[in-house]
ZALODREN-804755 format. One record per residue: residue number from 1; x, y, z of N, C-alpha, C, O in turn. Coordinates in nm, 4 decimals, decimal comma. Example, Ala and Ser with C-alpha at 12.3 -4.5 7.8 and 13.67 -1.06 7.14 Angstrom:
<kedrens>
kedren resi 1; n.x 1,3190; n.y -0,5690; n.z 0,7800; ca.x 1,2300; ca.y -0,4500; ca.z 0,7800; c.x 1,3200; c.y -0,3300; c.z 0,7800; o.x 1,4236; o.y -0,3319; o.z 0,8465
kedren resi 2; n.x 1,2850; n.y -0,2250; n.z 0,7080; ca.x 1,3670; ca.y -0,1060; ca.z 0,7140; c.x 1,2900; c.y 0,0030; c.z 0,7870; o.x 1,3409; o.y 0,1138; o.z 0,8039
</kedrens>
This chain:
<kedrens>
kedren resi 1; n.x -3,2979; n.y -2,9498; n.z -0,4834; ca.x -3,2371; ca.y -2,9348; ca.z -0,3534; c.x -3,1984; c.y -2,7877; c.z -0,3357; o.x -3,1204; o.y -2,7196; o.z -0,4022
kedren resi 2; n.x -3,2663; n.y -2,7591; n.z -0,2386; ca.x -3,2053; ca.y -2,5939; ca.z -0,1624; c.x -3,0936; c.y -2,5818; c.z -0,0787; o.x -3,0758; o.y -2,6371; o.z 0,0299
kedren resi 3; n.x -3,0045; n.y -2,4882; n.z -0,1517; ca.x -2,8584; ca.y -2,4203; ca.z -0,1093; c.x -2,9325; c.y -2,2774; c.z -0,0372; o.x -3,0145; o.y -2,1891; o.z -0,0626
kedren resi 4; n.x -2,8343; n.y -2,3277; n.z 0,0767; ca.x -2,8534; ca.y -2,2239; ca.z 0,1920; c.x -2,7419; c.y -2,0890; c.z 0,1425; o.x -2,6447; o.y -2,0934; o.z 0,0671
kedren resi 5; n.x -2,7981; n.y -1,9794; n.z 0,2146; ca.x -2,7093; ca.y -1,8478; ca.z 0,0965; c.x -2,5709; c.y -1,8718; c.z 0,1295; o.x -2,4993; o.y -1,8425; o.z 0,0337
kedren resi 6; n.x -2,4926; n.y -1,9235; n.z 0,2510; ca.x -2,4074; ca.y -1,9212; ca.z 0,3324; c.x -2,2970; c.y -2,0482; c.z 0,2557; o.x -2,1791; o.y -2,0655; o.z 0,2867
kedren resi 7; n.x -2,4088; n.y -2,1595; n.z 0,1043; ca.x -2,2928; ca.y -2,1813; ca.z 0,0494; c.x -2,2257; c.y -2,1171; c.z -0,1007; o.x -2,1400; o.y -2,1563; o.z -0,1799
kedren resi 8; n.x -2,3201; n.y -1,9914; n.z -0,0902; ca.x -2,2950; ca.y -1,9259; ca.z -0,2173; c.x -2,1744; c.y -1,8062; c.z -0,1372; o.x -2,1619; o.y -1,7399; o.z -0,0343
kedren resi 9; n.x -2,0856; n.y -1,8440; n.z -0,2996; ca.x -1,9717; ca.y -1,7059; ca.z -0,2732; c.x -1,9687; c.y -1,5606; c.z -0,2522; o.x -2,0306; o.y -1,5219; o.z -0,3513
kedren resi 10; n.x -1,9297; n.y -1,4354; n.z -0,1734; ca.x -2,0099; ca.y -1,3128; ca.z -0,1625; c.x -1,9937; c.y -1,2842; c.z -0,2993; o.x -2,0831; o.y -1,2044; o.z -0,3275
kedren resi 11; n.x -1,9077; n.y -1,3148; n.z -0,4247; ca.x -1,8986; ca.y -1,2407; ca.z -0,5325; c.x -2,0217; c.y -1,2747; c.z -0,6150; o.x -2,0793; o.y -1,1975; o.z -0,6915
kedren resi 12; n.x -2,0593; n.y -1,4211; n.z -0,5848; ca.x -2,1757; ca.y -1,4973; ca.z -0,6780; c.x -2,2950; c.y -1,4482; c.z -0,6245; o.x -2,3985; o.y -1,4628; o.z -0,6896
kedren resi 13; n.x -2,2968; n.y -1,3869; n.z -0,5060; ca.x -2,4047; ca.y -1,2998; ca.z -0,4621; c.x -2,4596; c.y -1,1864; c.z -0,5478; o.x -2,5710; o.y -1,1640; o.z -0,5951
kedren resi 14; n.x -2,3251; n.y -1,1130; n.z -0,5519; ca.x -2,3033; ca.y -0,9571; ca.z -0,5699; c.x -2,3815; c.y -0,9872; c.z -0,7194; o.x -2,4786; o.y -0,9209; o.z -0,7559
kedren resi 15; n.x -2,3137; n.y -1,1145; n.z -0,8102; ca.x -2,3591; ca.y -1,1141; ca.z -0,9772; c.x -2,5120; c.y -1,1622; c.z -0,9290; o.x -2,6020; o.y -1,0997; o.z -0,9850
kedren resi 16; n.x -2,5317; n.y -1,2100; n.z -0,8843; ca.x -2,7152; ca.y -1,2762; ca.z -0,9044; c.x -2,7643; c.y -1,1225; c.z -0,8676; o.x -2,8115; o.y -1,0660; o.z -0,9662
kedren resi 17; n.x -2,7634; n.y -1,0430; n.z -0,7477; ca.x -2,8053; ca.y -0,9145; ca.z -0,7766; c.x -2,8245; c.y -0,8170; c.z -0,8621; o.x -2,9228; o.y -0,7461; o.z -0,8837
kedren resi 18; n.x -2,6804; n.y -0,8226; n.z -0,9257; ca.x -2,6572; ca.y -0,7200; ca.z -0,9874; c.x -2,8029; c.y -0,7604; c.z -1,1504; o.x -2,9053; o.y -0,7036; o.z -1,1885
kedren resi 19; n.x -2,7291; n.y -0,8791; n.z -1,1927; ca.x -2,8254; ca.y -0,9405; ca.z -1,2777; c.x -2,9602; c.y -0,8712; c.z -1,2506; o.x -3,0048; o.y -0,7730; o.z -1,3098
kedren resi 20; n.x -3,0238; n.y -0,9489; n.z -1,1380; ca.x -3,1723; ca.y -0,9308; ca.z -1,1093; c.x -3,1980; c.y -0,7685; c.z -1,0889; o.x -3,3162; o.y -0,7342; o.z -1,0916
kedren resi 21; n.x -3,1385; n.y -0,7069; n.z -1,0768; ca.x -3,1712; ca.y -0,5774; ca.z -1,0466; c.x -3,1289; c.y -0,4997; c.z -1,1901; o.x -3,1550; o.y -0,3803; o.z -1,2051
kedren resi 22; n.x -3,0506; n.y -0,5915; n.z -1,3103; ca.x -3,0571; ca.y -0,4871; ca.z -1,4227; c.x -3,2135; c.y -0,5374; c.z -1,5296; o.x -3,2405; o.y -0,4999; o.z -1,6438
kedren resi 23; n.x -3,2910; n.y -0,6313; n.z -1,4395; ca.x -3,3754; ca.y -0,6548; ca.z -1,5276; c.x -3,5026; c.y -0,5335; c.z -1,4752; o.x -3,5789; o.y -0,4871; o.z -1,5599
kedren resi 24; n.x -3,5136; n.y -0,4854; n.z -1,3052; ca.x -3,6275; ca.y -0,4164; ca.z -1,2818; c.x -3,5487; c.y -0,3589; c.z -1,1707; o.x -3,4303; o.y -0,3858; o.z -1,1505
kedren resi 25; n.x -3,6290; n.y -0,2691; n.z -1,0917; ca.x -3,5844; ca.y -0,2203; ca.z -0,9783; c.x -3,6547; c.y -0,2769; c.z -0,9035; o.x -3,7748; o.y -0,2710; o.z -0,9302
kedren resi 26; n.x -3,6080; n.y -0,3643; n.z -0,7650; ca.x -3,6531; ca.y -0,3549; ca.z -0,6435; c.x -3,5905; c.y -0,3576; c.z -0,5209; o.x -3,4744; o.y -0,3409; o.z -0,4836
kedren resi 27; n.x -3,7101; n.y -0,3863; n.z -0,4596; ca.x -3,6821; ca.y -0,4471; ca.z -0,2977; c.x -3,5919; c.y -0,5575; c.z -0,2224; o.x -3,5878; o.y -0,6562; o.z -0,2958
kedren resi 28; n.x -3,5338; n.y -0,5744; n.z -0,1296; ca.x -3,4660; ca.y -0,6567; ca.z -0,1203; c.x -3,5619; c.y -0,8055; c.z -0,0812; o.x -3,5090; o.y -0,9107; o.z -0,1171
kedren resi 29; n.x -3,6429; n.y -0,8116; n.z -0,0392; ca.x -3,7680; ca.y -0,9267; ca.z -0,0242; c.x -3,7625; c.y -0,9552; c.z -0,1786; o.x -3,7202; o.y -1,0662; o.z -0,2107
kedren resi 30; n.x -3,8050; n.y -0,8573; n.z -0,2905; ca.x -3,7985; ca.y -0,8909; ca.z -0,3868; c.x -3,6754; c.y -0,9678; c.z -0,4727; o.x -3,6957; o.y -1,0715; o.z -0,5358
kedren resi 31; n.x -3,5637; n.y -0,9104; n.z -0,4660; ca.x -3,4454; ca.y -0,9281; ca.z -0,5279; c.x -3,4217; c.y -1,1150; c.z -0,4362; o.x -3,3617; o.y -1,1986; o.z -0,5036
kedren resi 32; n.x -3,4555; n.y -1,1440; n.z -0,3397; ca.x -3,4463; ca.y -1,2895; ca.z -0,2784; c.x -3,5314; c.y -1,3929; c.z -0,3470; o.x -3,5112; o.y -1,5116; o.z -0,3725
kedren resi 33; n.x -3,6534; n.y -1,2951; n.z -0,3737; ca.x -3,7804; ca.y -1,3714; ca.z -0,4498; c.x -3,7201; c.y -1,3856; c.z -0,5703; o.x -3,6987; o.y -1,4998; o.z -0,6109
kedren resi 34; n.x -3,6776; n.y -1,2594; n.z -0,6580; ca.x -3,6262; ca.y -1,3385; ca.z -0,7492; c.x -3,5410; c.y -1,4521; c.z -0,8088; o.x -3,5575; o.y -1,5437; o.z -0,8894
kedren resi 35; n.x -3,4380; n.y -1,4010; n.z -0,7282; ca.x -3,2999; ca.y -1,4769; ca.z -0,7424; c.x -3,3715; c.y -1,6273; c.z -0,7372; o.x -3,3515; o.y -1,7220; o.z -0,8133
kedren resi 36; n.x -3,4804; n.y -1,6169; n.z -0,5983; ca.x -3,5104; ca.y -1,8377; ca.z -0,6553; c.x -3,6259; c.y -1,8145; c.z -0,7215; o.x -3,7176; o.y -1,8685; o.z -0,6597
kedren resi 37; n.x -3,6574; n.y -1,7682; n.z -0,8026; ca.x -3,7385; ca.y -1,7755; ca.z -0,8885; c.x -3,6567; c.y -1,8043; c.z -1,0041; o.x -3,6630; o.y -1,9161; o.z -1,0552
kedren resi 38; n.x -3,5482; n.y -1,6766; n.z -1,0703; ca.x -3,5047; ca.y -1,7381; ca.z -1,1418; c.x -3,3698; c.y -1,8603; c.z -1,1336; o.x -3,2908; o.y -1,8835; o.z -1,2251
kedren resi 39; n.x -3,3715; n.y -1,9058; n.z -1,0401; ca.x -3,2739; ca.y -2,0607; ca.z -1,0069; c.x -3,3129; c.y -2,1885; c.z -1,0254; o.x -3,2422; o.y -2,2862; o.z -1,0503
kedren resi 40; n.x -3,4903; n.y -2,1784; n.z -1,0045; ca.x -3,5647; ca.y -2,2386; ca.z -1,0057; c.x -3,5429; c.y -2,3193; c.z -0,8500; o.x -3,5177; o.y -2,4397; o.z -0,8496
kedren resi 41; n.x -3,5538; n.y -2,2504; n.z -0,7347; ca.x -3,5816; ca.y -2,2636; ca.z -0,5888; c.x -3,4258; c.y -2,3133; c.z -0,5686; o.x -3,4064; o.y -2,3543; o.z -0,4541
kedren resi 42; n.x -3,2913; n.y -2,3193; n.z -0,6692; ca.x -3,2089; ca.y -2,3587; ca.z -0,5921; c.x -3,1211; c.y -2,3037; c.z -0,5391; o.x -3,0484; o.y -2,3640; o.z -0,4601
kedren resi 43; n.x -3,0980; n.y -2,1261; n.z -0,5794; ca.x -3,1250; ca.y -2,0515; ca.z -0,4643; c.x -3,2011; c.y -1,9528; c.z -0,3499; o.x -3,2746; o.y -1,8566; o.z -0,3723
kedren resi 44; n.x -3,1502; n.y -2,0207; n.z -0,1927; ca.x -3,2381; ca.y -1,9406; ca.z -0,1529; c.x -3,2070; c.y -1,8289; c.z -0,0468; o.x -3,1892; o.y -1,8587; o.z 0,0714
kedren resi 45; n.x -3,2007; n.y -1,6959; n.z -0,0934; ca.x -3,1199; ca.y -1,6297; ca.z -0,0544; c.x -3,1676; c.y -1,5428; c.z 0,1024; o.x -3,2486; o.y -1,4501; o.z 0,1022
kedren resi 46; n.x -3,1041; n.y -1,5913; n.z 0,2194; ca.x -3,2297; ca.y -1,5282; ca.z 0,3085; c.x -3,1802; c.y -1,3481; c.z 0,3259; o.x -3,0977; o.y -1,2785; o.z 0,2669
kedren resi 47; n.x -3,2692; n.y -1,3250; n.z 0,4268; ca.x -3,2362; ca.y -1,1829; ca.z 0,4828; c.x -3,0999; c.y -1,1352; c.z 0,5303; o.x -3,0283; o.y -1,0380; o.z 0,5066
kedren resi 48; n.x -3,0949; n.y -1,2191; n.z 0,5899; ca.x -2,9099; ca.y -1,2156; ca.z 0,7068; c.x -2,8325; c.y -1,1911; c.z 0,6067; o.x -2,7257; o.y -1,1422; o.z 0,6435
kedren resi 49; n.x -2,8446; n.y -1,2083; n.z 0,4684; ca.x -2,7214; ca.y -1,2254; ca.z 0,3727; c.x -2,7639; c.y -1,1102; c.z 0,2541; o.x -2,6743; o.y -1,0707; o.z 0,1794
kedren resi 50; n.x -2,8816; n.y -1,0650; n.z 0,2407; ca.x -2,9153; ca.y -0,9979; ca.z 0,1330; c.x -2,9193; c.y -0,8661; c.z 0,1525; o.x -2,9138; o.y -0,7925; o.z 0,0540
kedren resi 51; n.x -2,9302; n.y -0,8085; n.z 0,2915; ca.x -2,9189; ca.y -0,6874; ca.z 0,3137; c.x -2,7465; c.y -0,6305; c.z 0,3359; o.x -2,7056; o.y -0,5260; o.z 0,2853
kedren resi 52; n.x -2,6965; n.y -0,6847; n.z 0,3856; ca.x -2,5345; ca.y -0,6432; ca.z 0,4087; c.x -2,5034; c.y -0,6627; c.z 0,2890; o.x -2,4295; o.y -0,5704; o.z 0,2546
kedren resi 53; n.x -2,5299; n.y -0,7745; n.z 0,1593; ca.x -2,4785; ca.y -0,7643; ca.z 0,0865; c.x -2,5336; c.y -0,5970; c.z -0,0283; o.x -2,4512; o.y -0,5210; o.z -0,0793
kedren resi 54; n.x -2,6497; n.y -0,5858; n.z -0,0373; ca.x -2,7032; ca.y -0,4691; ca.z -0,0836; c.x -2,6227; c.y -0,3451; c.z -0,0099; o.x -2,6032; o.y -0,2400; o.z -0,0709
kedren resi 55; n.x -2,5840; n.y -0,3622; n.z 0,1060; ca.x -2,5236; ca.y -0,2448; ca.z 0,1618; c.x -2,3705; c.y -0,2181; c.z 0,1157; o.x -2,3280; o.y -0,1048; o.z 0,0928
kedren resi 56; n.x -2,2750; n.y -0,3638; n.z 0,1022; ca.x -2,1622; ca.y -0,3448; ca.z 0,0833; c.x -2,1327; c.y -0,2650; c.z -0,0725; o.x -2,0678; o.y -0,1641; o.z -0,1001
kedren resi 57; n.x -2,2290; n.y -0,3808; n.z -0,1748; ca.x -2,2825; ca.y -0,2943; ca.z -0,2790; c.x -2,3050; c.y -0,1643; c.z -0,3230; o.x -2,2829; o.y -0,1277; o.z -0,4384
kedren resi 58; n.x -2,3457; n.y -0,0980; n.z -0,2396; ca.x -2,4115; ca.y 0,0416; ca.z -0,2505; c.x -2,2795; c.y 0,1270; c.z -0,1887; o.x -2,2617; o.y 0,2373; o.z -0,2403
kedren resi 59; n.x -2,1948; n.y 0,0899; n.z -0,0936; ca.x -2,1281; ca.y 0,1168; ca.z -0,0507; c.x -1,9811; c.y 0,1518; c.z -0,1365; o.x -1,8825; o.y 0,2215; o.z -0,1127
kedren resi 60; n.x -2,0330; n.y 0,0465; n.z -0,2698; ca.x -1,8991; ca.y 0,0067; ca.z -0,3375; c.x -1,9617; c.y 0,1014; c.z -0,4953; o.x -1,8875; o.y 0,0958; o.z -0,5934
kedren resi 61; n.x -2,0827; n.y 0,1744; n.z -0,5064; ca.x -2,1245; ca.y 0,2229; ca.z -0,5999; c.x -2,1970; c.y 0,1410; c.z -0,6762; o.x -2,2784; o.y 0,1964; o.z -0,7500
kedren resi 62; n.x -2,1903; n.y 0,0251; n.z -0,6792; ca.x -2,2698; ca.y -0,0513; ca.z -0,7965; c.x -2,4185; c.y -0,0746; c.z -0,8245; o.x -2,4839; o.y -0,1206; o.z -0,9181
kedren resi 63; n.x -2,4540; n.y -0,0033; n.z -0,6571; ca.x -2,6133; ca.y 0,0323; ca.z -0,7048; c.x -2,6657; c.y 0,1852; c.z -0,6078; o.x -2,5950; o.y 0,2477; o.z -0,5288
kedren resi 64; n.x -2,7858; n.y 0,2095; n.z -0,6400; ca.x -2,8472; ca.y 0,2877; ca.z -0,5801; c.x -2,9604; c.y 0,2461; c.z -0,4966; o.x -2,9804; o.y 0,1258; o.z -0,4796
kedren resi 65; n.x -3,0546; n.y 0,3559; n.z -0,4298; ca.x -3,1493; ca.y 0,2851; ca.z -0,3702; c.x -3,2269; c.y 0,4468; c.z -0,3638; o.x -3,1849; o.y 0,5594; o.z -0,3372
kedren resi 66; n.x -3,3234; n.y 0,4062; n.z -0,3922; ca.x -3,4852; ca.y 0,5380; ca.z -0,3392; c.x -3,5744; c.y 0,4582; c.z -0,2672; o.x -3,5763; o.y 0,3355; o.z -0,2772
kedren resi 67; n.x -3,6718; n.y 0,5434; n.z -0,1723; ca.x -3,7631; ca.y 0,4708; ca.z -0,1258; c.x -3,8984; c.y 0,4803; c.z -0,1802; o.x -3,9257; o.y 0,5915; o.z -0,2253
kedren resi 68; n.x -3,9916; n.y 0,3899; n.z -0,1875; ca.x -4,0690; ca.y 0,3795; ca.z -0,3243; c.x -4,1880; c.y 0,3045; c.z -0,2101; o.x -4,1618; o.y 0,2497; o.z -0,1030
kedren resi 69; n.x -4,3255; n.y 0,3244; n.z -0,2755; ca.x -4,4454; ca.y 0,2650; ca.z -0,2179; c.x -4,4083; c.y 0,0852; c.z -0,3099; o.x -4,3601; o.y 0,0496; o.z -0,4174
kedren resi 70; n.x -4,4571; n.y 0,0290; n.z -0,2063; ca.x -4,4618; ca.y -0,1154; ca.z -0,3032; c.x -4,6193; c.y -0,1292; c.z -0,3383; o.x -4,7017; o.y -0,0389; o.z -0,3242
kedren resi 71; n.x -4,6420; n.y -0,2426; n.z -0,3806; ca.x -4,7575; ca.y -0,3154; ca.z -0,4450; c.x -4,8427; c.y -0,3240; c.z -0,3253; o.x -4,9623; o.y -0,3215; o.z -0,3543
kedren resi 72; n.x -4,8183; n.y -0,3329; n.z -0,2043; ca.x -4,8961; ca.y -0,3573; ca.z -0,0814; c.x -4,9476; c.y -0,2111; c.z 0,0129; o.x -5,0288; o.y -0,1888; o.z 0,1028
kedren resi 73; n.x -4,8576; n.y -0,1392; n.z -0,0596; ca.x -4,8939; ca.y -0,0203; ca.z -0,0232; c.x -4,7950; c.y 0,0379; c.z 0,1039; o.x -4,8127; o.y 0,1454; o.z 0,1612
kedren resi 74; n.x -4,6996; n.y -0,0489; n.z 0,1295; ca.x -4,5683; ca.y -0,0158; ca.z 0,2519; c.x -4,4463; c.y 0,0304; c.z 0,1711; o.x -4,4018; o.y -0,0267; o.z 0,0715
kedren resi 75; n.x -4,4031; n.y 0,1319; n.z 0,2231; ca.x -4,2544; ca.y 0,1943; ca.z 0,2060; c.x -4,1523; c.y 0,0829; c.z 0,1743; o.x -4,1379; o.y -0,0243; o.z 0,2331
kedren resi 76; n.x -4,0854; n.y 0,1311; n.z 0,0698; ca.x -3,9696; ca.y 0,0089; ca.z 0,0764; c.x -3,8709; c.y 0,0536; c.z 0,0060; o.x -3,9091; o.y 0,1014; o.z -0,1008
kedren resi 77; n.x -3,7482; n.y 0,0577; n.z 0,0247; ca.x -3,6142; ca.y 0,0777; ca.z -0,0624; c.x -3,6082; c.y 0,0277; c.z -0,1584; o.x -3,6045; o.y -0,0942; o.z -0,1417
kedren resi 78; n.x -3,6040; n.y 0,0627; n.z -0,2831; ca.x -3,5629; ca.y -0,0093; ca.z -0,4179; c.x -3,4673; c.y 0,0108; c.z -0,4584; o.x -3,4332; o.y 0,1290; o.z -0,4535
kedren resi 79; n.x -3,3779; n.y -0,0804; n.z -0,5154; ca.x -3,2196; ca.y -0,0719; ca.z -0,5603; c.x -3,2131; c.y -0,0812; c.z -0,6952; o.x -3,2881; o.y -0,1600; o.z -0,7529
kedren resi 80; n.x -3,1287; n.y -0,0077; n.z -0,7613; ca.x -3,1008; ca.y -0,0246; ca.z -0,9367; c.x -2,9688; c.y 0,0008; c.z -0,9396; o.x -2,8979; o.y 0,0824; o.z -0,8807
kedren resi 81; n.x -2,9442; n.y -0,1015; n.z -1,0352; ca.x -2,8027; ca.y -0,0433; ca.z -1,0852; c.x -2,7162; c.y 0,0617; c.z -1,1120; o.x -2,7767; o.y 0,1327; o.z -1,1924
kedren resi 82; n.x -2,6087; n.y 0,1100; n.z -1,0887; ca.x -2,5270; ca.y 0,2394; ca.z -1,1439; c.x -2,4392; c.y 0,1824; c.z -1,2875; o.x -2,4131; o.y 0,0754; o.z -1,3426
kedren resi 83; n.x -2,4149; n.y 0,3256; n.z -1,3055; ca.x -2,3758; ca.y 0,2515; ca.z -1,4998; c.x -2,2252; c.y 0,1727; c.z -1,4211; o.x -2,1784; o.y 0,0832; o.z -1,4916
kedren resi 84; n.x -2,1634; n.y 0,1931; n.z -1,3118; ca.x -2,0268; ca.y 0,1177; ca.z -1,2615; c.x -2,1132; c.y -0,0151; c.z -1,1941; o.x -2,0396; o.y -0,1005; o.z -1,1446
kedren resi 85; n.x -2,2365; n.y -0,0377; n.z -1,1878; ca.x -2,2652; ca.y -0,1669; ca.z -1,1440; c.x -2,3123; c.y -0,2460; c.z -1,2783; o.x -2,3056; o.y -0,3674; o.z -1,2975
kedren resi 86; n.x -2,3602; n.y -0,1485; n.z -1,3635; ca.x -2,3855; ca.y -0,1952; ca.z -1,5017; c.x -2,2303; c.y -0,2959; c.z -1,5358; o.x -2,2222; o.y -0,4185; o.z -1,5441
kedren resi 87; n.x -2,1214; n.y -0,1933; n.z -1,5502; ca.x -2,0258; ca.y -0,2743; ca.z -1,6154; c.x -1,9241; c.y -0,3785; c.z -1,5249; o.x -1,8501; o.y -0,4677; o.z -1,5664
kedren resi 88; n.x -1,9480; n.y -0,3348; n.z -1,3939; ca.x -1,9322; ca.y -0,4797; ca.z -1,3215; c.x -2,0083; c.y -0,5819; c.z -1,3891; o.x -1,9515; o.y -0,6652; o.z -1,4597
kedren resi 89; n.x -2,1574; n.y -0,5807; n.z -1,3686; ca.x -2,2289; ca.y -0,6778; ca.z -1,4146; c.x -2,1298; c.y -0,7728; c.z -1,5216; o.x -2,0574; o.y -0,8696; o.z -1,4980
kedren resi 90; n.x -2,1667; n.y -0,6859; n.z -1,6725; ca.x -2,0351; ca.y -0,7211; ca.z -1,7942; c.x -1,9566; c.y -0,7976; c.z -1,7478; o.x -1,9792; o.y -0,9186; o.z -1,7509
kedren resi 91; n.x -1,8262; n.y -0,7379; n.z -1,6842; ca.x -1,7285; ca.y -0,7709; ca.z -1,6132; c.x -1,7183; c.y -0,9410; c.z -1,5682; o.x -1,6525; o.y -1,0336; o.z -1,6156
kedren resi 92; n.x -1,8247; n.y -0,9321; n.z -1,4442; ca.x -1,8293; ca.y -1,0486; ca.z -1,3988; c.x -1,8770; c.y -1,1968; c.z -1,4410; o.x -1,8321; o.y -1,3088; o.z -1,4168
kedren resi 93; n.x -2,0229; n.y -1,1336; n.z -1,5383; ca.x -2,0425; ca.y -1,2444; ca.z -1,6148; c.x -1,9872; c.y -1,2974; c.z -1,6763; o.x -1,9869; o.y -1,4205; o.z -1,6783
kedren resi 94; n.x -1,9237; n.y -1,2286; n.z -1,7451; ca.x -1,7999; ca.y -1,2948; ca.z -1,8794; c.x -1,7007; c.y -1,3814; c.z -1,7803; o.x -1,7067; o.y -1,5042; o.z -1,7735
kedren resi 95; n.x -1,6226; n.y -1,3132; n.z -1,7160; ca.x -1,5384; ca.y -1,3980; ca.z -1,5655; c.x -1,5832; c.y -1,5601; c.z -1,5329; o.x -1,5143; o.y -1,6620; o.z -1,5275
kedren resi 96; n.x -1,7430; n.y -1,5357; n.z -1,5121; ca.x -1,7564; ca.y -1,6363; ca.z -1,4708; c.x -1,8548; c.y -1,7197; c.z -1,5439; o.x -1,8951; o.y -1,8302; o.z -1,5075
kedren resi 97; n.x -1,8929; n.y -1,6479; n.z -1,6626; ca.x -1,8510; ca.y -1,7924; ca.z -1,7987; c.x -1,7714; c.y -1,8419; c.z -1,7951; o.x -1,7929; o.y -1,9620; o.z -1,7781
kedren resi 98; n.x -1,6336; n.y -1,8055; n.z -1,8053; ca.x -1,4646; ca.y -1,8747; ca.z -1,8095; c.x -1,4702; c.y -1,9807; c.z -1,7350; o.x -1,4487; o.y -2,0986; o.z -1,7631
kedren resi 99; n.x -1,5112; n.y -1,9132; n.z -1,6043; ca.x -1,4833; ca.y -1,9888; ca.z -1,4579; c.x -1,5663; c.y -2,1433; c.z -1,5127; o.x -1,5139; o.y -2,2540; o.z -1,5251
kedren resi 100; n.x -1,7292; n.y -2,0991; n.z -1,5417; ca.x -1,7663; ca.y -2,2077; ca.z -1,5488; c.x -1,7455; c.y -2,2857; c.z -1,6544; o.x -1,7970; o.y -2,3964; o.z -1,6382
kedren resi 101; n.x -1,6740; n.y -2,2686; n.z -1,7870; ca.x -1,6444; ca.y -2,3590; ca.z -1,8591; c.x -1,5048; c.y -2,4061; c.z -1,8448; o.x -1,4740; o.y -2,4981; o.z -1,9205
kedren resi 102; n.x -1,3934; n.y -2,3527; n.z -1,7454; ca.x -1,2679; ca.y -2,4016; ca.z -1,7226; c.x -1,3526; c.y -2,5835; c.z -1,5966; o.x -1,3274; o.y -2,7037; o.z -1,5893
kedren resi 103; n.x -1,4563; n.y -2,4804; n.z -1,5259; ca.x -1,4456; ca.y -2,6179; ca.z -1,4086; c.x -1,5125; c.y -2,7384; c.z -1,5182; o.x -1,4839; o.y -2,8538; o.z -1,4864
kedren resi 104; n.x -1,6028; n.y -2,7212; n.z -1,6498; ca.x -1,6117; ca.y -2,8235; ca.z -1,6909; c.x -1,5695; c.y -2,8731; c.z -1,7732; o.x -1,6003; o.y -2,9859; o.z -1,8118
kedren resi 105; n.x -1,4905; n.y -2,8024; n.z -1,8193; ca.x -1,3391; ca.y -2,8982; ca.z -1,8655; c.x -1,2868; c.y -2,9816; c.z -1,8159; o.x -1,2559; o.y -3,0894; o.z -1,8667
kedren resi 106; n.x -1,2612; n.y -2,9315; n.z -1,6672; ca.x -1,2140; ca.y -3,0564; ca.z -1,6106; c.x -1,2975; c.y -3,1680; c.z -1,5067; o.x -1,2457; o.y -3,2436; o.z -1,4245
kedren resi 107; n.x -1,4071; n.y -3,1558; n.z -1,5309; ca.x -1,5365; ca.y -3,2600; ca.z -1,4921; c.x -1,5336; c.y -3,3694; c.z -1,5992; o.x -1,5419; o.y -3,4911; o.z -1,5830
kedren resi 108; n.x -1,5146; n.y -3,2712; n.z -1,7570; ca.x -1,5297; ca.y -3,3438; ca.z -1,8588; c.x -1,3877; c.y -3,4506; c.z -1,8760; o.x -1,3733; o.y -3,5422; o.z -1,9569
kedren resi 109; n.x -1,3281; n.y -3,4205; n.z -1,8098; ca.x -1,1880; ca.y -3,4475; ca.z -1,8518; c.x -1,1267; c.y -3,6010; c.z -1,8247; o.x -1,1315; o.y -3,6365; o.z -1,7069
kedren resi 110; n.x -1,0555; n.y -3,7195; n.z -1,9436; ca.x -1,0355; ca.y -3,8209; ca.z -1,9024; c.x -0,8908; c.y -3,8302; c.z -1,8528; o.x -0,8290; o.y -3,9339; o.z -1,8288
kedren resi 111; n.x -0,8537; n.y -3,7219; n.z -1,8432; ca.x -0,6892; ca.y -3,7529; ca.z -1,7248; c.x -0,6322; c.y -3,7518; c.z -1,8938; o.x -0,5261; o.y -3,6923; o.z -1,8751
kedren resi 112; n.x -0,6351; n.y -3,7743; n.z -2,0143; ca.x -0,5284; ca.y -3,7440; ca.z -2,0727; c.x -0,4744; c.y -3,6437; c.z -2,1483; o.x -0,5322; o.y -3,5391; o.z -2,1186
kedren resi 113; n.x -0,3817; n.y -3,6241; n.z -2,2411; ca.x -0,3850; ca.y -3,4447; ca.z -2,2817; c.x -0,4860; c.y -3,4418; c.z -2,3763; o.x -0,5470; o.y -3,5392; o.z -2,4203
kedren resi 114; n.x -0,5019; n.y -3,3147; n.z -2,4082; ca.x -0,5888; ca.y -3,2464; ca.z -2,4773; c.x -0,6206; c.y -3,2545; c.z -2,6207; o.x -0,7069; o.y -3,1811; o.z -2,6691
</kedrens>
């Protein structure tokens, strides 16, 4: 089942980027392609949401951008990480390991103490 970008959080945005963009540099078509590629289609991140977010980003230092020929042979902005989007990255993942093993704690959880 496909999640529309609008129910993902802007921070859970910012980490699937940051991620996908410390593995290669690209495009923002690309960086959407990836993200459901690697979700396996369950996210799907459209345009309306991937460019403002790349902008607030860039805005905030955590990445860069050059303009670069693509594979098709059209101009296109490519974004990479800055070493302060690098250690956001760090930062956030670890965060939201926590996050996700506090919520399944209490998924796992039979109501009595611990």
């Amino acid at each position: 089942m496909a999640h529309d970008q609008s129910e993902l959080l802007q921070g859970t945005l910012e980490l699937l980027i940051l991620k996908t963009l410390s593995l290669e540099p690209l495009h923002g078509w690309g960086i959407s392609l990836r993200i459901r590629q690697m979700s396996r289609d369950v996210f799907q991140v459209n345009q309306g949401s991937i460019y403002p977010a790349l902008q607030r980003m860039q805005s905030k230092n955590w990445i860069s951008s050059e303009w670069r020929t693509t594979e098709n042979n059209r101009r296109a902005r490519y974004y990479v990480p800055t070493p302060a989007g690098t250690r956001k990255l760090v930062r956030e993942r670890s965060q939201w390991e926590r996050s996700v093993a506090a919520v399944n704690w209490v998924l796992d959880s039979t109501g009595g103490p611990a």
